[in-house]
C-alpha positions in Angstrom: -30.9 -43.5 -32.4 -30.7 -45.5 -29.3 -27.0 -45.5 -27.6 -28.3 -48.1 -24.7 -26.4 -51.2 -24.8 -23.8 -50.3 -27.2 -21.3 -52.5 -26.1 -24.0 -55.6 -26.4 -24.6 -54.3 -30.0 -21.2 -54.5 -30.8 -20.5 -57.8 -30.1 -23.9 -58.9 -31.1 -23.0 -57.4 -34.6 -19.3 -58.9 -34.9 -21.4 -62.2 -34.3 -23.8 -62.0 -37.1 -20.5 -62.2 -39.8 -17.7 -63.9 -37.4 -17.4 -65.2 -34.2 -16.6 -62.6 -31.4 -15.7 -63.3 -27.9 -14.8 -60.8 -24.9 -12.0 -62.4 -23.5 -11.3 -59.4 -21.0 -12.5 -56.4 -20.5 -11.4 -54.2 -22.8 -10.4 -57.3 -25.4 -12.7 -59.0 -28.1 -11.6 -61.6 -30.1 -12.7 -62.4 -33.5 -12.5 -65.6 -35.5 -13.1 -65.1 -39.4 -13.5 -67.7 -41.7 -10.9 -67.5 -44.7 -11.9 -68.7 -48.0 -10.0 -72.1 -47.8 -12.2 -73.3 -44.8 -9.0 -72.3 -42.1 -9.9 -69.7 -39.9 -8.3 -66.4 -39.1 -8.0 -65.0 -34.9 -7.8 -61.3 -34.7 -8.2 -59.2 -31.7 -9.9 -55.6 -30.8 -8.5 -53.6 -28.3 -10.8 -51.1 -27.0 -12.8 -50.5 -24.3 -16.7 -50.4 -24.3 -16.0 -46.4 -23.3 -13.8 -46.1 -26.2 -16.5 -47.6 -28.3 -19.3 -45.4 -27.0 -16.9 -42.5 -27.6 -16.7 -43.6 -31.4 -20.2 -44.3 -31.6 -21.5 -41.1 -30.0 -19.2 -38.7 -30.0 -17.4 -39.5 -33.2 -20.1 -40.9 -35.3 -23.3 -40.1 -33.9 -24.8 -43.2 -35.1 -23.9 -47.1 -34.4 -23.9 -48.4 -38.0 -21.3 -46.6 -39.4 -18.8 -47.4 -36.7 -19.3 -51.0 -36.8 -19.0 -51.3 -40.6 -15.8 -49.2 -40.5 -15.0 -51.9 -37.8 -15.9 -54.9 -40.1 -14.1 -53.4 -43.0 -10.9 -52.6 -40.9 -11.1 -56.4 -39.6 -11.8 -57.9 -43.5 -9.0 -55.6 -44.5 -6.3 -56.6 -41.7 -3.2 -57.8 -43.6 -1.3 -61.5 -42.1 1.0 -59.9 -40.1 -1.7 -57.9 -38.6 -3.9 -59.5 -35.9 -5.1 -56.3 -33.9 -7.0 -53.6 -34.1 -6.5 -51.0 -31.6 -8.2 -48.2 -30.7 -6.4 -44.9 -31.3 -8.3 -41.5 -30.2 -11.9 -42.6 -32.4 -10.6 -44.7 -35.1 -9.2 -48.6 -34.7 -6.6 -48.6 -36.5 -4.4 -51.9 -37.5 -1.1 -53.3 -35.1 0.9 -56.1 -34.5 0.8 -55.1 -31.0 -1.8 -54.0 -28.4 -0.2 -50.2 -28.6 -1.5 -48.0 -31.4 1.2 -47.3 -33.5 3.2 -44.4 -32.8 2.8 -40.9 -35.1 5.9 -39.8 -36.5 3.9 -36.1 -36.3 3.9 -36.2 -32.4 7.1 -37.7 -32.3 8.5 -35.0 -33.8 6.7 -32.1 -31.9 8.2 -34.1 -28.8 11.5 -34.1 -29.8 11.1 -30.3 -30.9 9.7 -29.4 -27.7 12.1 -31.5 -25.6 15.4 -29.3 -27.8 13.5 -26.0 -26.9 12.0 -25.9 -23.8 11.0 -22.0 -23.9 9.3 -22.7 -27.0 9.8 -22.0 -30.4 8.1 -19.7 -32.7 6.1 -16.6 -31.2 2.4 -14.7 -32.0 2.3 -11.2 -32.8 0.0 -8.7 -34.3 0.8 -7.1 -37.6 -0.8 -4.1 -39.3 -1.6 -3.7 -42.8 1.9 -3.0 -44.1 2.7 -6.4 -41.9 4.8 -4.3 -39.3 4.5 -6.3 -36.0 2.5 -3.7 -33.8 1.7 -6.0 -30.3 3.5 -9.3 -29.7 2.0 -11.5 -27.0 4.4 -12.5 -24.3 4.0 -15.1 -21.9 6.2 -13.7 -19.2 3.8 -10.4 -18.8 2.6 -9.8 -16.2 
């Protein structure tokens, strides 16, 4: 596997099935053809590091990325015109943010009402009697 000119590839693949502009760094925009002869303009926001992060840290490979990219485009629903890139994956958005995790969202909020920190790790023997806690205040 060759990861030279991974960037080129990419647009050279969105080209052989749509037509696929950079309009900025970091910005492609893709023009599909609909089944009623209109035509459809979604964007990709992603940088050509993000995309050799998918491709070779992620993937390992270029052809898997850029089908999941093609399917995620083919699969964007009207009110979706972007696909952004969120830590590997694209992932759909009507804006140019990756939509927000509830998850982290709520470890924020947890962490923001206990500042010390919640929970704690100990060691427990076999009958599940703590025996050594670990505390981060020790010195």
């Amino acid at each position: 596997m060759s990861y030279e000119r991974l960037w080129e590839r990419l647009l050279e693949f969105l080209n052989n099935w749509s037509t696929a502009v950079e309009v900025e760094p970091g910005r492609i925009e893709v023009t599909l053809d609909n089944p009623d002869g209109s035509k459809r303009g979604l964007e990709i926001v992603m940088t050509p590091a993000e995309w050799d992060d998918m491709v070779t840290v992620a993937e390992g490979d270029f052809d898997s990325p850029a089908q999941e990219v093609r399917q995620t485009l083919l699969r964007l629903r009207g009110h979706e015109r972007l696909l952004v890139y969120d830590q590997y994956p694209l992932v759909p958005s009507t804006t140019a943010d990756p939509p927000v995790d509830p998850g982290i969202t709520r470890l924020d909020e947890l962490a923001r009402q206990h500042p010390a920190g919640i929970g704690r790790w100990v060691v427990r023997d076999r009958d599940g009697n703590v025996v050594d806690e670990f505390d981060p205040h020790r010195d």
